[in-house]
C-alpha positions in Angstrom: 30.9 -49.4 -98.2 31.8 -52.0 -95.5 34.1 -51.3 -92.2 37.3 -52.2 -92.0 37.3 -56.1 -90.6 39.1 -56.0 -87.3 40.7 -59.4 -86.7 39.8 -61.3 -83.4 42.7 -63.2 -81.4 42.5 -66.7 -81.7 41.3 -68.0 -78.4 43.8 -70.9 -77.2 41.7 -73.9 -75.6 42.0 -74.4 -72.4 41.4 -77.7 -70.1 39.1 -77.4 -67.3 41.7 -78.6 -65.3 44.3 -75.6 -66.1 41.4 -72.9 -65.8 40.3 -73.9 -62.1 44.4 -73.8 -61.2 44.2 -70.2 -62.7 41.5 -69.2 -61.1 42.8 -70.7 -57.6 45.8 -68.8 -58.3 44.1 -65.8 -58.8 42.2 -65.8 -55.7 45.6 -66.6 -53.5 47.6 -63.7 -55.5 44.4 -61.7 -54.2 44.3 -63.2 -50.9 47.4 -64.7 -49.7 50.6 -61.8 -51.8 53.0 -64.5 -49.9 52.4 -68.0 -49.5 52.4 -69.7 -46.4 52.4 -66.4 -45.1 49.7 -65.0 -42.7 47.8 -61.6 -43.5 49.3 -58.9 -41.5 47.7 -58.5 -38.4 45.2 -55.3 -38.0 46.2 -53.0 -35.5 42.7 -52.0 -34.6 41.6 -55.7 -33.9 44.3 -56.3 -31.6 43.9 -53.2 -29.6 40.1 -54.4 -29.0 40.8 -57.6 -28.2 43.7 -56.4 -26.0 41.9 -53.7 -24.2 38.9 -56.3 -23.4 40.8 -58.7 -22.0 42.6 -56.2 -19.5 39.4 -55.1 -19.1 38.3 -58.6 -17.7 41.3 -59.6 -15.7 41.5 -56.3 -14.1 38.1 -55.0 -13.6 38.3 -55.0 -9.7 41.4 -53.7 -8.9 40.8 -50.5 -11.3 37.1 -50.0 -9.4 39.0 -49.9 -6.4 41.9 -48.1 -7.6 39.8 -44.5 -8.6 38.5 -44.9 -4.5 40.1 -42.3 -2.4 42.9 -43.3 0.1 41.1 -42.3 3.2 38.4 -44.9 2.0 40.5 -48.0 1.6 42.3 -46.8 4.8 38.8 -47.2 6.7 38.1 -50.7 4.8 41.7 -52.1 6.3 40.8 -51.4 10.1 37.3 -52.5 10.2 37.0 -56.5 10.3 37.1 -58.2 7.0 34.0 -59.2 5.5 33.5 -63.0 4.4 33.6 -62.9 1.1 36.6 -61.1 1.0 40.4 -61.8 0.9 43.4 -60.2 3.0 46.4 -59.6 1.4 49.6 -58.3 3.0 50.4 -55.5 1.4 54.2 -54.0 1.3 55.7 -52.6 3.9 57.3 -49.6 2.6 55.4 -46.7 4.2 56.0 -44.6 0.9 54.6 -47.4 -1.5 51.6 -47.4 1.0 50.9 -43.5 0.7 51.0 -43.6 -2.9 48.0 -45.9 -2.7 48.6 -50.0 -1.4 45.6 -50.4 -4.0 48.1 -51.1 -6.7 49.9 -54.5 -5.3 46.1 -55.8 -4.1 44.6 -58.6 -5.6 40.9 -59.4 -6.2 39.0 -62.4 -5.4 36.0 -63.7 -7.4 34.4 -66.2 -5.2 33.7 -66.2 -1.8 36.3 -67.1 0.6 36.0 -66.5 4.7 39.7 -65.4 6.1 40.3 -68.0 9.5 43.3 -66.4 10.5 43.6 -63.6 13.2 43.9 -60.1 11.9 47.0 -58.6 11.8 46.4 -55.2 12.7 48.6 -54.6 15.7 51.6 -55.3 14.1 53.0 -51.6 13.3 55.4 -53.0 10.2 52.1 -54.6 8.2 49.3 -53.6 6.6 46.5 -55.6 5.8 44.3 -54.5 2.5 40.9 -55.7 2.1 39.0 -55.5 -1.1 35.3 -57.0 -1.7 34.6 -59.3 -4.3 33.3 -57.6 -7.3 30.1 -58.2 -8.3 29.9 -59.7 -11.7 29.1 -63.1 -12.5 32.1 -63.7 -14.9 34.8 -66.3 -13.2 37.4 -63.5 -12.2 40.6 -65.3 -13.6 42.8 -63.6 -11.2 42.5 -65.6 -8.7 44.8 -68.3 -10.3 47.6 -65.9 -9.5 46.9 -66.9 -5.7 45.6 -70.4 -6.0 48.0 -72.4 -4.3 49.2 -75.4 -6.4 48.0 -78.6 -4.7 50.6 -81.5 -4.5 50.0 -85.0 -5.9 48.8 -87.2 -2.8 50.9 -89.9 -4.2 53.6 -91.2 -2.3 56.9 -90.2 -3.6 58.7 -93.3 -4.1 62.1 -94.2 -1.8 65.4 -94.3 -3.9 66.6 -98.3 -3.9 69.9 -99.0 -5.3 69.6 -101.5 -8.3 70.2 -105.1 -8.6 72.4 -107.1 -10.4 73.2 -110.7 -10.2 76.2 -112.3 -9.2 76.5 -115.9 -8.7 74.7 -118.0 -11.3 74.5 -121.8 -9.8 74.0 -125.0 -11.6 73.3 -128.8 -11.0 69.6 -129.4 -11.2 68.3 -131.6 -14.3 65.2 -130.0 -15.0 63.5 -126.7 -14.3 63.6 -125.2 -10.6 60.6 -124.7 -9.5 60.6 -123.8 -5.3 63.1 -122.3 -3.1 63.1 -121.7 0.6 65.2 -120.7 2.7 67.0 -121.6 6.5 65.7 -119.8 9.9 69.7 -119.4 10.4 70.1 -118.1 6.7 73.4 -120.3 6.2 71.7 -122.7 3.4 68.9 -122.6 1.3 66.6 -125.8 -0.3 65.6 -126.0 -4.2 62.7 -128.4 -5.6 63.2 -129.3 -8.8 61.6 -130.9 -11.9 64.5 -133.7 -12.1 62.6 -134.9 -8.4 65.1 -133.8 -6.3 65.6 -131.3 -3.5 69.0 -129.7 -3.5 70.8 -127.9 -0.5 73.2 -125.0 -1.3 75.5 -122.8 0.8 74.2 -119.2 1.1 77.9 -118.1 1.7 79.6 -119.8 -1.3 76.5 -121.4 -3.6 78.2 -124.7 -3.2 75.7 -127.6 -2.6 75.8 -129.3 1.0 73.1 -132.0 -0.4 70.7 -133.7 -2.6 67.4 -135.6 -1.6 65.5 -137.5 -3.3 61.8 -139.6 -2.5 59.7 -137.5 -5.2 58.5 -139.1 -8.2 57.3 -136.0 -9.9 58.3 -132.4 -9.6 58.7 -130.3 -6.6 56.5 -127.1 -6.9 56.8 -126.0 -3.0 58.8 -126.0 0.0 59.3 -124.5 3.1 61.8 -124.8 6.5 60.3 -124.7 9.7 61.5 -122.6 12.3 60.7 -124.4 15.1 61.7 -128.0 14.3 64.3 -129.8 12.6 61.7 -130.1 9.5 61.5 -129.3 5.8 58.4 -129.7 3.9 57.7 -130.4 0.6 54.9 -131.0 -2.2 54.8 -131.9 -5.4 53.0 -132.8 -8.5 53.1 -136.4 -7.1 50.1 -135.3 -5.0 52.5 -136.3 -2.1 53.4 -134.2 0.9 56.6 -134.5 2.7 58.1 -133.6 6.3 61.7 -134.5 6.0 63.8 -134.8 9.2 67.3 -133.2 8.3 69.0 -134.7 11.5 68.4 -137.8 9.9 68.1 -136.8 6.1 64.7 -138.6 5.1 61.2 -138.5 5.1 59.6 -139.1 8.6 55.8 -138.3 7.6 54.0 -138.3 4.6 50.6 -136.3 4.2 47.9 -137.7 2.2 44.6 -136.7 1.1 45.4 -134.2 -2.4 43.0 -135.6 -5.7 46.1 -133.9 -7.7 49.7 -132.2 -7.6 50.1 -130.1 -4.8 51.3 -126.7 -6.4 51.7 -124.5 -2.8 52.4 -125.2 0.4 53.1 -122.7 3.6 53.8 -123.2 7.3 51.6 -121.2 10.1 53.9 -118.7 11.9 52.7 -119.6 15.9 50.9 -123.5 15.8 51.6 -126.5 14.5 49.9 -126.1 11.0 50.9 -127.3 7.5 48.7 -125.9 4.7 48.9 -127.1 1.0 46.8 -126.3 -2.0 46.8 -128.3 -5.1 44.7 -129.0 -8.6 41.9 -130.4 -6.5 40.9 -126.7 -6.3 41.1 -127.7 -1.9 43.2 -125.9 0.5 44.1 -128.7 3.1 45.1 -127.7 6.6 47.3 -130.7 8.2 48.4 -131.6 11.7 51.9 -131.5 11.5 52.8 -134.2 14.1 49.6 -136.4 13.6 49.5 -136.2 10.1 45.6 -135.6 10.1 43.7 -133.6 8.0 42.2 -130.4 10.3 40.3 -129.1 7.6 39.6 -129.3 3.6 39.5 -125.4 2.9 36.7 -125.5 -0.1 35.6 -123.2 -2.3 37.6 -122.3 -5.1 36.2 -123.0 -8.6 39.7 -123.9 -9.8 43.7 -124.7 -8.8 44.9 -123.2 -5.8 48.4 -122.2 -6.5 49.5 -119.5 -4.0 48.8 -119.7 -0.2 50.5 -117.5 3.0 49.4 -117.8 6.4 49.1 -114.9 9.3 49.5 -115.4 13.0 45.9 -113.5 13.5 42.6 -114.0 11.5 42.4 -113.9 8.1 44.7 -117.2 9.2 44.8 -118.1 5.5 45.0 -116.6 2.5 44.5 -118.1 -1.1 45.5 -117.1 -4.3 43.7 -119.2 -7.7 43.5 -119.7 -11.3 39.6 -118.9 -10.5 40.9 -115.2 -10.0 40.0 -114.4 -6.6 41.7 -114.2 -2.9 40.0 -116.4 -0.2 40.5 -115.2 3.4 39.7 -118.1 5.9 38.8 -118.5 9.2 40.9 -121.4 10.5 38.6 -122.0 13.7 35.2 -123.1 11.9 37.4 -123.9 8.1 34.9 -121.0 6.1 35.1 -118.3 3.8 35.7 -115.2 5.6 35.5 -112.8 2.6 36.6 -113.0 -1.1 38.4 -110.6 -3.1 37.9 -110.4 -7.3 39.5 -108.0 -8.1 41.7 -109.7 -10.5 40.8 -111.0 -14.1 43.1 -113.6 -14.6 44.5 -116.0 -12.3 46.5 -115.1 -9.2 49.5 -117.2 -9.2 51.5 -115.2 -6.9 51.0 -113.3 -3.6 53.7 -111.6 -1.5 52.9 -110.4 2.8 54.8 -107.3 3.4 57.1 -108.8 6.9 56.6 -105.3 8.7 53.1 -103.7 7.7 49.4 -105.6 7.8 49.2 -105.4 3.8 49.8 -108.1 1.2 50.2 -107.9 -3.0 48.7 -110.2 -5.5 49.7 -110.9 -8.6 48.2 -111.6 -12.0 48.7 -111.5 -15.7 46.4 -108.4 -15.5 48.1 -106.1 -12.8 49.4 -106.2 -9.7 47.4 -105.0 -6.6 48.2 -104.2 -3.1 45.1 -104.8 -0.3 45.1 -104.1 3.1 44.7 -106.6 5.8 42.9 -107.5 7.7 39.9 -106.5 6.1 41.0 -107.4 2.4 40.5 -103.3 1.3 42.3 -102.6 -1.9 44.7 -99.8 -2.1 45.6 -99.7 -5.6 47.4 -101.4 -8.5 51.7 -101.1 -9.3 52.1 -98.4 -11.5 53.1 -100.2 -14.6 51.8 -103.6 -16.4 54.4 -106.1 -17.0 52.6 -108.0 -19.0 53.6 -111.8 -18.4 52.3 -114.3 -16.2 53.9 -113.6 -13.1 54.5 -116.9 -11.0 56.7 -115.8 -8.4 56.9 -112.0 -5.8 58.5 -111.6 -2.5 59.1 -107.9 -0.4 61.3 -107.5 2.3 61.5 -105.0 4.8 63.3 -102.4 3.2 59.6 -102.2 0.6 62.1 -103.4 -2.7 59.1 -106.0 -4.2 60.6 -108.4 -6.5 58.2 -109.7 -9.6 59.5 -112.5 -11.5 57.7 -113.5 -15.4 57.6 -116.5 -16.9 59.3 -114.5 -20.1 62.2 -113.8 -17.8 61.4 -110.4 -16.9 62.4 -109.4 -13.1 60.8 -105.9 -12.1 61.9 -104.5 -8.9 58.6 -102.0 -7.3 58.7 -99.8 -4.3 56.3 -100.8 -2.1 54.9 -97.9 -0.7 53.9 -95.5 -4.1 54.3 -98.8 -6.7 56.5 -97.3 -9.0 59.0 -100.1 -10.8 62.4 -98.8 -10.5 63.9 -101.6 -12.7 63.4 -103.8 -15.0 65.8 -106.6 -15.4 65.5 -109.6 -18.0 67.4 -113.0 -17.0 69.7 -114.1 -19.5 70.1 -118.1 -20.0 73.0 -120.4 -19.6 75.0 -121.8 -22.4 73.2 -124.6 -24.4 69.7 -123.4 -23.0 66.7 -122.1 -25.6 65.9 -118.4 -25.5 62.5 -119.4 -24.4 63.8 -121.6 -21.6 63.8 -117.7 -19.9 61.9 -118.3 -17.0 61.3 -117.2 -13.3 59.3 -119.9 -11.0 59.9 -119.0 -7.7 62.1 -116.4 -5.6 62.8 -115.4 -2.4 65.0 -113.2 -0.4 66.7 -114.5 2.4 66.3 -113.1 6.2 68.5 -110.2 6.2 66.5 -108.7 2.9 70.2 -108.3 1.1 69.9 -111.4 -1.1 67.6 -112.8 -3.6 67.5 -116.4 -5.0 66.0 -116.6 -8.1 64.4 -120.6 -9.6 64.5 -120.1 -13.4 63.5 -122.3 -16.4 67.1 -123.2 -17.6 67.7 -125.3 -14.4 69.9 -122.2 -12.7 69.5 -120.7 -10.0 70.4 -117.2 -9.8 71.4 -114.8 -6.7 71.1 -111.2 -7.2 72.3 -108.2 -4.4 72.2 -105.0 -4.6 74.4 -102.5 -6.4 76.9 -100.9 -4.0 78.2 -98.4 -6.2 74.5 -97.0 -7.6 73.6 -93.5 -5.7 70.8 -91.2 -6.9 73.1 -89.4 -9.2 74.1 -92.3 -10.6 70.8 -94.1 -10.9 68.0 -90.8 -10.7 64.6 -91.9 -9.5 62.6 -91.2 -12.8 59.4 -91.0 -11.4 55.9 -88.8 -12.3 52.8 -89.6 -10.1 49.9 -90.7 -11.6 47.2 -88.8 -13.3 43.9 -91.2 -13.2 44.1 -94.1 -10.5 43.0 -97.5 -11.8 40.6 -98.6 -9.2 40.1 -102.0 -11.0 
C-alpha cells in the first residue's frame, strides 16, 4: 500500500536580480545589525593598540623613571654628555624629592647643549637624561621642537586707495604722464596728438600743445632745464622749451614710433626706445646720437636710467632686461626671466632694486647685479602696461582690462585690487590703464586710462587696520621662475 503523498510548496520564481539583493541583505543583517553604523569597537584591540603606543612615546622616560634618586642626582652634577638634552626641571624642592624624573623629557637624536651649565644657581635644577638607544624616531621630541617662523617678510599695513578727481578733455586714449620737479602741474600725451598740462592742486588744465602727428606714448620733465620731452608713434622726438611753449630741438634717427623715453638723473642724456627694437642715447643740447643701444630681438617699450652703472635698463616684447654700459654702448648682462614681454618696469626711489612687469608675473631683482629676489605673490593676469613705487613701498600695477592692484614692496603681497570704472558714453572694454605715476611727495597717483580720463587716486584717510585688516598668509613654495 502506498505512503501518504506529502504535498511540496510551490516554489515562487525568483529573478536573479531579486536573489543577489537578498543575499546582500543577508550578509549586512549578519554583518552591519545597523546601517551606516560602525561595529562596536573591541575593547581588547584598543587596549593593545593603546598600551603600544604609550609604550613608544614614553619608552625613555619610564627606563629612567624605575632608576633610583641618588642615581639621577649624580647624572645632574656631572657635565652633560653630547647627545643629551638639559631640561630645567621645577623648582619646588618637594616635587624634586619625589623624583624630577617625572616632568623630564627624552631626546631621540643627538643634540650637543652650548649653553653654560646652570648648576650654581641654588633655585634650579638641571636634569639630564641620555638618549635612549633604539633606532625608532622618538616622537617626543616634537613636544620641544621649537616652531620655526616663515622667513617671509610680513607685509606693512597701507591704507587703501580710492580715486577722487576724474579729469576729462583729451580726444583719444591717454597714453603718458609725467610729472613737474615743483609737483604744481603735471603733462599728458595723448592719442588726439596733443600734450595737455593740468593743475595738480585743482585738475584744471593750464595748457594744450600740439606739433605731433601721431600719438604720444612718452614724456618726461627735466629737472634741470626748462625742457619737456616727448616721443611718439611719429618716430619723432621732441624737447619743448615751456618758457617759450614750442619745440626747440627735434631728435631724429628712430626706423619706427618711439614707445619710451627717460631722462638720465646726473648728465645731459636723453634715451628713447622704439619699434626699431634700438635703444638710442641722445645728446640733449647737440641733438646727436651718442649711441644706438642694440640688441633686442624685438620693440623696446620700457626704459629707466640710474646715476651709476647698469646706466640703462630695458624692458622688451623679446622678454628680457638689458643692463647697459653707457661708456662703451654694450650689453652688460641680460635677464630672462620673464615669458612674455616686459612692458613695464618700476626703480624703487630709496633702495638699489627695480620690478618688471609682464603678462606672466611680476618680479623684483636686485641691482646692481640684476639678481632676482622673487615674484609678487599673486598673478593678475592682464597685460600690465604701466607700475610705479614710491617711497613709502605701495607699488601701483595698472592692466590693460582696467585692473589696478596696489603691492607692498617689501614681502609682495597685493593689498588691493581696484577695477577703474569708465566715463559716461565710453565701451566697457574702453577699461584701460596706459601709464601712471605718482607725483613727488608719493600721496598722489595719476592714472592715463583708455576712455580718454585721467584719474587721480589718494589714499584713504579714514581706513586703519581694524577697519581694513591685513589678510595676509606667507607663502608655502616660492616660485623661483
Amino acid at each position: 500500500m502506498p505512503g501518504p503523498t506529502v504535498e511540496m510548496e510551490a516554489v515562487e520564481p525568483q529573478s536573479l536580480k531579486k536573489l543577489s539583493f537578498k543575499s546582500l541583505k543577508r550578509a549586512l543583517d549578519l554583518f552591519s545589525p545597523l546601517h551606516s553604523h560602525l561595529a562596536p569597537p573591541d575593547p581588547e584591540s584598543k587596549r593593545i593598540r593603546i598600551s603600544h603606543k604609550v609604550n613608544i612615546e614614553y619608552r625613555g622616560i619610564n627606563a629612567a623613571a624605575n632608576q633610583p634618586p641618588r642615581q639621577a642626582n649624580a647624572v645632574a652634577q656631572t657635565p652633560v654628555a653630547s647627545n643629551a638634552l638639559a631640561l630645567p626641571g621645577l623648582e619646588d624642592s618637594s616635587d624634586r624629592q619625589k623624583g624630577g624624573a617625572q616632568n623630564a623629557l627624552v631626546v631621540g637624536p643627538s643634540i650637543q647643549s652650548k649653553a653654560p651649565n646652570d648648576g650654581g644657581l641654588p633655585s634650579k635644577s638641571i636634569t639630564a637624561f641620555s638618549a635612549s638607544g633604539s633606532s625608532e624616531r622618538n616622537l617626543s621630541t616634537a613636544a620641544i621642537m621649537e616652531r620655526i617662523p616663515s622667513k617671509w617678510p610680513r607685509p606693512l599695513w597701507h591704507a587703501p586707495w580710492k580715486t577722487y578727481r576724474v579729469i576729462s578733455g583729451h580726444l583719444g586714449w591717454v597714453r603718458s604722464v609725467a610729472f613737474d620737479p615743483s609737483n604744481t602741474w603735471f603733462c599728458t600725451g595723448s592719442a588726439d596728438r596733443t600734450i595737455k598740462i593740468w593743475d595738480v592742486a585743482s585738475g584744471r588744465l593750464k595748457l594744450t600743445l600740439t606739433g605731433h602727428i601721431e600719438q604720444i606714448r612718452g614724456l618726461a620733465v627735466s629737472s634741470k632745464h626748462t625742457y619737456m620731452f616727448s616721443a611718439g608713434d611719429d618716430k619723432q622726438v621732441k624737447c619743448w622749451d615751456l618758457e617759450q611753449n614750442k619745440v626747440i630741438r627735434s631728435y631724429h634717427g628712430h626706423l619706427s614710433g618711439v614707445y619710451c623715453l627717460a631722462l638720465h638723473p646726473t648728465i645731459d642724456v636723453l634715451l628713447t626706445g622704439g619699434r626699431d627694437s634700438v635703444c638710442r642715447v641722445w645728446d640733449i643740447r647737440s641733438k646727436q646720437q651718442i649711441h644706438a643701444l642694440s640688441g633686442h630681438d624685438n620693440t623696446v617699450c620700457s626704459v629707466f636710467t640710474r646715476p651709476t652703472d647698469p646706466q640703462v635698463v630695458t624692458g622688451s616684447h623679446d622678454t628680457t632686461i638689458k643692463f647697459w654700459d653707457l661708456r662703451f654702448g654694450k650689453t652688460m648682462s641680460t635677464l630672462t626671466h620673464h615669458k612674455k614681454s616686459v612692458r613695464a618696469m618700476a626703480q624703487h626711489p630709496t633702495e638699489n632694486c627695480f620690478a618688471s612687469a609682464s603678462a606672466d608675473n611680476i618680479k623684483k631683482f636686485n641691482l646692481p647685479r640684476g639678481e632676482f629676489l622673487h615674484n609678487m605673490l599673486s598673478q593678475q593676469k592682464t597685460i600690465i602696461n604701466a607700475m610705479a613705487v614710491n617711497e613709502e613701498g605701495v607699488m601701483a600695477t595698472g592692466g590693460d582690462n582696467g585692473s589696478m592692484w596696489f603691492w607692498d614692496w617689501k614681502s609682495g603681497h597685493n593689498f588691493q585690487q581696484s577695477q577703474t570704472i569708465v566715463q559716461p558714453g565710453s565701451l566697457d572694454s574702453e577699461a584701460g590703464i596706459y601709464a601712471l605715476s605718482y607725483d613727488l611727495t608719493g600721496s598722489r597717483l595719476v592714472t592715463c586710462e583708455a576712455d580718454k580720463t585721467i584719474k587721480m587716486w589718494k589714499q584713504d584717510e579714514t581706513a586703519t587696520p581694524e577697519t581694513h585688516p591685513l589678510n595676509f598668509k606667507p607663502p608655502k613654495d616660492i616660485r623661483r621662475f
